[in-house]
C-alpha positions as CSV (number, residue, x, y, z in Angstrom):
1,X,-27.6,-6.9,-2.8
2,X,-25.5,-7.0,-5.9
3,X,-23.2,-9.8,-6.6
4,X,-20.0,-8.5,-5.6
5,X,-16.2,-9.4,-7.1
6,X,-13.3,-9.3,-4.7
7,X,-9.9,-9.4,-6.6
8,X,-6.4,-10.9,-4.1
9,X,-8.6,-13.0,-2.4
10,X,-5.5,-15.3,-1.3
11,X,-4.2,-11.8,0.2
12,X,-4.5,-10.3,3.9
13,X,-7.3,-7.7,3.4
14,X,-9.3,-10.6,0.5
15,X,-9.2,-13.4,3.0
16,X,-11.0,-10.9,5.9
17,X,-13.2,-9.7,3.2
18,X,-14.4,-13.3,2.2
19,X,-15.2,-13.3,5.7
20,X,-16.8,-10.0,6.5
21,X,-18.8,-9.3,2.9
22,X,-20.0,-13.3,3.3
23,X,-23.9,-11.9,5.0
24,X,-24.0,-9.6,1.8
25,X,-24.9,-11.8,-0.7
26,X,-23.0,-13.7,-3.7
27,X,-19.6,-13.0,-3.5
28,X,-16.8,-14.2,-5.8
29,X,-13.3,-14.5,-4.7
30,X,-10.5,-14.3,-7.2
31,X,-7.2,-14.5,-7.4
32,X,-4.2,-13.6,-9.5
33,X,-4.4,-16.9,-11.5
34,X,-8.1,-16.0,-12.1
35,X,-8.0,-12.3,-12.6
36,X,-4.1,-10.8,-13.4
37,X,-4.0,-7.3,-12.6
38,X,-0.8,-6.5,-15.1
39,X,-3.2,-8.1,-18.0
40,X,-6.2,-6.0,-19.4
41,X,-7.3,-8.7,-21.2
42,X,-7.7,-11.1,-18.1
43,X,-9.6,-8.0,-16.2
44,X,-11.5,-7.5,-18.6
45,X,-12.6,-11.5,-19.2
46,X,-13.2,-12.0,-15.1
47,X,-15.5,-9.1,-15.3
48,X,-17.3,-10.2,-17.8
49,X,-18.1,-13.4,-16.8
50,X,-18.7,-12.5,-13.0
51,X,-20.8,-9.4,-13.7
52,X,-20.1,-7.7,-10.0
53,X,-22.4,-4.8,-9.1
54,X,-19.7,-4.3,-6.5
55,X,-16.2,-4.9,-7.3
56,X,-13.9,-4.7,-4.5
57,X,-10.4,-4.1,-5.7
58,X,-7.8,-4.9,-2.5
59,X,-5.4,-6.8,-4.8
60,X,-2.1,-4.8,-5.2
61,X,1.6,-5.1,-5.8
62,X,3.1,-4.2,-2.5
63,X,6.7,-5.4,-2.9
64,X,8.0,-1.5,-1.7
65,X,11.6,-2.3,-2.1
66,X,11.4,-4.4,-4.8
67,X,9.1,-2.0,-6.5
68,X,12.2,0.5,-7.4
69,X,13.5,-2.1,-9.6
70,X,9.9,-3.7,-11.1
71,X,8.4,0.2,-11.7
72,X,7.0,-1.5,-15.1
73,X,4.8,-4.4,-13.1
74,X,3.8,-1.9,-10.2
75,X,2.7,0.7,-12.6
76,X,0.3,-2.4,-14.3
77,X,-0.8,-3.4,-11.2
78,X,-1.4,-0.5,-9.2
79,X,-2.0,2.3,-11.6
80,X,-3.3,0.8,-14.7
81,X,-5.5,-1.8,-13.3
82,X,-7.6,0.1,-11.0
83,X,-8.3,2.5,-14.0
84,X,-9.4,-0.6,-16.4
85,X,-11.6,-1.9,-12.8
86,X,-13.1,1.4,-12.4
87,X,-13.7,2.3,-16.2
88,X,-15.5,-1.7,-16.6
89,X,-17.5,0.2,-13.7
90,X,-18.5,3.4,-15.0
91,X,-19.7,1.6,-17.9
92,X,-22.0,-1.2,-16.1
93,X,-23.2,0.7,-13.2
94,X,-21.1,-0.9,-10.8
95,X,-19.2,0.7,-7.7
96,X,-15.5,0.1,-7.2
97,X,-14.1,0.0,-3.7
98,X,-10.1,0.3,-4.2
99,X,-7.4,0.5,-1.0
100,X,-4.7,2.7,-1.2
101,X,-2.2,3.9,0.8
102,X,0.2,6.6,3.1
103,X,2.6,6.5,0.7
104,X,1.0,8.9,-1.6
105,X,2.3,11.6,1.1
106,X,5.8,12.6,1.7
107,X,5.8,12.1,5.6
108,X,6.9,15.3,6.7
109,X,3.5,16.8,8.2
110,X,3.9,16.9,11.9
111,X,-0.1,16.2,11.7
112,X,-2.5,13.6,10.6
113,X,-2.6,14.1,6.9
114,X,-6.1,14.9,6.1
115,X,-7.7,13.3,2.4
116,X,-7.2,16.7,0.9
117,X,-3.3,17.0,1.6
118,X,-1.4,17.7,-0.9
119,X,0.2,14.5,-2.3
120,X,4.2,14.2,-2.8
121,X,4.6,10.5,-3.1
122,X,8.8,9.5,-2.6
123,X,8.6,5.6,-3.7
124,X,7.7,4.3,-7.3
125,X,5.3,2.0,-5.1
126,X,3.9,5.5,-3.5
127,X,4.0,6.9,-6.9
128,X,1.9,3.9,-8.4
129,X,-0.7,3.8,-6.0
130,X,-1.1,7.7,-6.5
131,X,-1.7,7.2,-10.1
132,X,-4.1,4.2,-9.0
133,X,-6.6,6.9,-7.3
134,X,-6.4,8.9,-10.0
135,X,-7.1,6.5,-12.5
136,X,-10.3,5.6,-10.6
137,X,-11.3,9.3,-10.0
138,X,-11.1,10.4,-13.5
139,X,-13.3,7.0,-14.5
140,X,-16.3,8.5,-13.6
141,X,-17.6,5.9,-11.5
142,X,-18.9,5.7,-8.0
143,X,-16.3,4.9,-5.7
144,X,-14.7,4.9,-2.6
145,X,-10.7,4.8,-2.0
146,X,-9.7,3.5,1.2
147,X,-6.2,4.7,2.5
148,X,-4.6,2.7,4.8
149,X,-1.4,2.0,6.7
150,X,0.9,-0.2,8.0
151,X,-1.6,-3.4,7.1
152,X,-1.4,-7.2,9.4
153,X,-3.5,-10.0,9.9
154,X,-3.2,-13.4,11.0
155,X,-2.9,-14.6,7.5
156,X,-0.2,-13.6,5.1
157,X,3.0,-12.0,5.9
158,X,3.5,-8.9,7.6
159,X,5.7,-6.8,10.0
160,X,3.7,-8.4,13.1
161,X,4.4,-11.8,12.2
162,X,8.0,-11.5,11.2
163,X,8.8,-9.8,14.3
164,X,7.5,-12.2,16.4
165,X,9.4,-15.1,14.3
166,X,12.5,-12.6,14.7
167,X,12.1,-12.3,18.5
168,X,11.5,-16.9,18.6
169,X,14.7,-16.6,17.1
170,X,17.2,-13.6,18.1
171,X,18.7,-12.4,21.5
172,X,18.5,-8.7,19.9
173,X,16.9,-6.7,17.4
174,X,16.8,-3.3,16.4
175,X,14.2,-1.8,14.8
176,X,13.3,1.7,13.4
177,X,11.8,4.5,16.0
178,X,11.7,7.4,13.9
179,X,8.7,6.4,11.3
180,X,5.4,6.8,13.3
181,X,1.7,5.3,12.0
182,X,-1.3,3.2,12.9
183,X,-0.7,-0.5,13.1
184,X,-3.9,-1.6,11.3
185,X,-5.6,-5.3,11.0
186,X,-7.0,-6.7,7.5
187,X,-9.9,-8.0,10.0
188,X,-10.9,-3.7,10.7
189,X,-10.2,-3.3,7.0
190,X,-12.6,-5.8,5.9
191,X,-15.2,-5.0,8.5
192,X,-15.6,-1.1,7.4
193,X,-15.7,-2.3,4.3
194,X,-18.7,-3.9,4.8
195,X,-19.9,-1.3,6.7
196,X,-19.1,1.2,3.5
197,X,-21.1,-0.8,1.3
198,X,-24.2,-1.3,3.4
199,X,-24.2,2.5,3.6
200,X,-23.4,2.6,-0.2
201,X,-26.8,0.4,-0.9
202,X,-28.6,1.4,1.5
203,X,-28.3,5.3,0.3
204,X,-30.8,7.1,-1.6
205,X,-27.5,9.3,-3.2
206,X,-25.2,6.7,-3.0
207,X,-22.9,9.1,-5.4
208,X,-22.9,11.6,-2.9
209,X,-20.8,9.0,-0.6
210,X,-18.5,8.9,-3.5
211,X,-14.8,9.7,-2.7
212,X,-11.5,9.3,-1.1
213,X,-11.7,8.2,3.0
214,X,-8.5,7.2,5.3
215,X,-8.9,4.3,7.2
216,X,-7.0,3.1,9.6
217,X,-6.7,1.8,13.4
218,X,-6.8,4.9,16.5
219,X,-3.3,5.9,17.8
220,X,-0.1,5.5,16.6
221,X,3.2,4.3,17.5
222,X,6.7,3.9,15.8
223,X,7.9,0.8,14.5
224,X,9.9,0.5,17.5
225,X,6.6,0.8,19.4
226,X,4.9,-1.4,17.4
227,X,7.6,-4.7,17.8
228,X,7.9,-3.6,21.8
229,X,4.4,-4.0,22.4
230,X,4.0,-7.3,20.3
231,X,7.1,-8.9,22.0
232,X,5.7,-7.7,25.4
233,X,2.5,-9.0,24.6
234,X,4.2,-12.6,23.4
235,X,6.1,-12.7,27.1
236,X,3.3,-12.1,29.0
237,X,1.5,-14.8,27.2
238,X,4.6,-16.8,28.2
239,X,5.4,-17.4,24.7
240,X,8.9,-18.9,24.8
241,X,11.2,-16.1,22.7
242,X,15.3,-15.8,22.4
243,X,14.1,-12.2,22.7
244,X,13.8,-10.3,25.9
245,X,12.4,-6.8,25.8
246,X,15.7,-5.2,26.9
247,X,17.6,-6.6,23.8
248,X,15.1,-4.7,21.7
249,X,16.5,-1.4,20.3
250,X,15.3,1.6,18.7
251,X,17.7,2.9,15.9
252,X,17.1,5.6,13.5
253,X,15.9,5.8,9.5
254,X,19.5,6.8,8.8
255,X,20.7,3.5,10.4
256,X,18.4,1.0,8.2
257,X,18.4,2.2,4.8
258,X,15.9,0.7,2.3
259,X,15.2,1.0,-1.8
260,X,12.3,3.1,-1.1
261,X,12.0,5.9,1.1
262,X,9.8,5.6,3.9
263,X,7.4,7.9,5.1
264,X,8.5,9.4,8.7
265,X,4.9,10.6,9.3
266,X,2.0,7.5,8.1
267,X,-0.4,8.8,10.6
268,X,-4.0,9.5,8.2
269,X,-6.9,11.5,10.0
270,X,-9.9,9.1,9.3
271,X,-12.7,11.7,10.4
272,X,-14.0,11.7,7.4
273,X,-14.7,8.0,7.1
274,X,-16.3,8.1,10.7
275,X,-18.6,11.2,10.3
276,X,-19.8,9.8,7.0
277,X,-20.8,6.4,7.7
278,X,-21.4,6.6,11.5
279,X,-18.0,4.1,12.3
280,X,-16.4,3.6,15.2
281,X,-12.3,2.7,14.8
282,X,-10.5,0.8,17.5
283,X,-7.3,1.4,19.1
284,X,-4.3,0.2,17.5
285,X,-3.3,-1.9,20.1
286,X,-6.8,-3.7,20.3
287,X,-6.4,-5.4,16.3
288,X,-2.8,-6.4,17.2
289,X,-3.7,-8.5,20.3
290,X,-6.5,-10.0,18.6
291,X,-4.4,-11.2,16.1
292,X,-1.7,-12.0,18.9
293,X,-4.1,-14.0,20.5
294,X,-5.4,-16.0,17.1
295,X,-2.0,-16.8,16.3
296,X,-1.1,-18.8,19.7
297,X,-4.2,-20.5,18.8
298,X,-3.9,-21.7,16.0
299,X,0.0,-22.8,17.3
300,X,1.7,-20.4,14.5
């Protein structure tokens, strides 16, 4: 197996993947004080002196508010970078395995989009990411770009975590019902990543498995749904919350207004990704009480 590079490895999805692409062979962890994605120069230098036959690209900047203000540093990071990644690539025979996201699409399919939907991205950080995929399309090398939604694990911060800190501390809560989507772990992330790959090197065309896939967690659920079933979950487990599941209340879009738009519709049709390489995606709810479960381990 090549040696393979994973860039954000202090981030949710490149802590899993230390973990799931361990079996694989050499692997080589980075992080943004070892490889800065808004620097060319540093890209560049941690490429060259790791050499990856497989770089693995799930660093990004995913401040989506924030991003509105900071389009200069998202634009580095998420649409210049992965072009400089996948170009390094194309020129050393590498493959490039880059994450990207719903928010390239508007939200207003009433279906799963599919990976050949039309894009209309409504956020700079939509926008970015867009540009990101393009970047690594027009590099010429072989590549897969893995959209994904609505991302938690047990390390890092995410929507899973700060509800359940919200609900230790709160007697109410209200939380959007009208943006619907696939809660989906870093764990599932990492693991059909490692399926990809295998499949990749294993391949006697691996270029033919070149392209964009959707990944994410079976089902969906609003964000209302989401934070009811993680509180119910945390009261069943007789986790002691201010919180009951009574005080929780769905409100609209209109009545939480952000930076950056939201997409009302994050649900991504990933049969693509399954009929290709032969995986199997778990319901939604499965990833989140795995995680629910790790966290009253671990006492967090």
């Amino acid at each position: 197996m090549s040696a393979i590079l994973v860039t954000g490895a202090n981030g949710q999805v490149g802590f899993e993947l230390r973990r799931s692409l361990a079996p694989l062979g050499t692997i080589s962890a980075v992080t943004r004080a070892e490889m800065d994605l808004a620097s060319e120069r540093s890209i560049l230098a941690a490429l060259d002196e790791h050499k990856p036959g497989i770089i693995v690209n799930p660093a990004a900047y995913t401040a989506v508010d924030r991003a509105e203000s900071d389009r200069e540093l998202a634009m580095a990071v998420n649409a210049t970078a992965p072009g400089i990644l996948a170009r390094w690539a194309a020129d050393n025979g590498a493959w490039l395995i880059h994450y990207s996201t719903d928010y390239v699409f508007d939200g207003t399919k009433a279906d799963p989009y599919q990976e050949e939907d039309v894009v209309n991205p409504q956020s700079v950080y939509g926008e970015s990411k867009w540009r990101g995929e393009e970047a690594v399309r027009a590099s010429g090398a072989h590549h897969a770009i893995l959209r994904t939604s609505w991302v938690y694990g047990h390390h890092g911060s995410n929507f899973l975590k700060t509800i359940l800190r919200l609900a230790g501390e709160r007697s109410a809560l209200n939380i959007v019902a009208d943006q619907v989507g696939a809660p989906t772990s870093a764990a599932l992330i990492a693991d059909v990543t490692r399926a990809v790959i295998e499949h990749m090197t294993a391949s006697r065309a691996p270029g033919d498995l070149s392209g964009t896939y959707h990944l994410t967690a079976q089902g969906s659920t609003s964000w209302y749904g989401y934070a009811a079933h993680i509180v119910r979950e945390a009261l069943a487990a007789n986790v002691r919350l201010a919180l009951s599941l009574d005080a929780l209340k769905p409100i609209s879009t209109a009545e939480y207004p952000t930076p950056a738009t939201r997409p009302a519709n994050s649900r991504l049709d990933c049969r693509k990704l399954m009929d290709r390489f032969d995986i199997a995606l778990p319901l939604w709810q499965e990833g989140v009480d795995d995680v629910l479960a790790r966290l009253r381990v671990a006492g967090n």
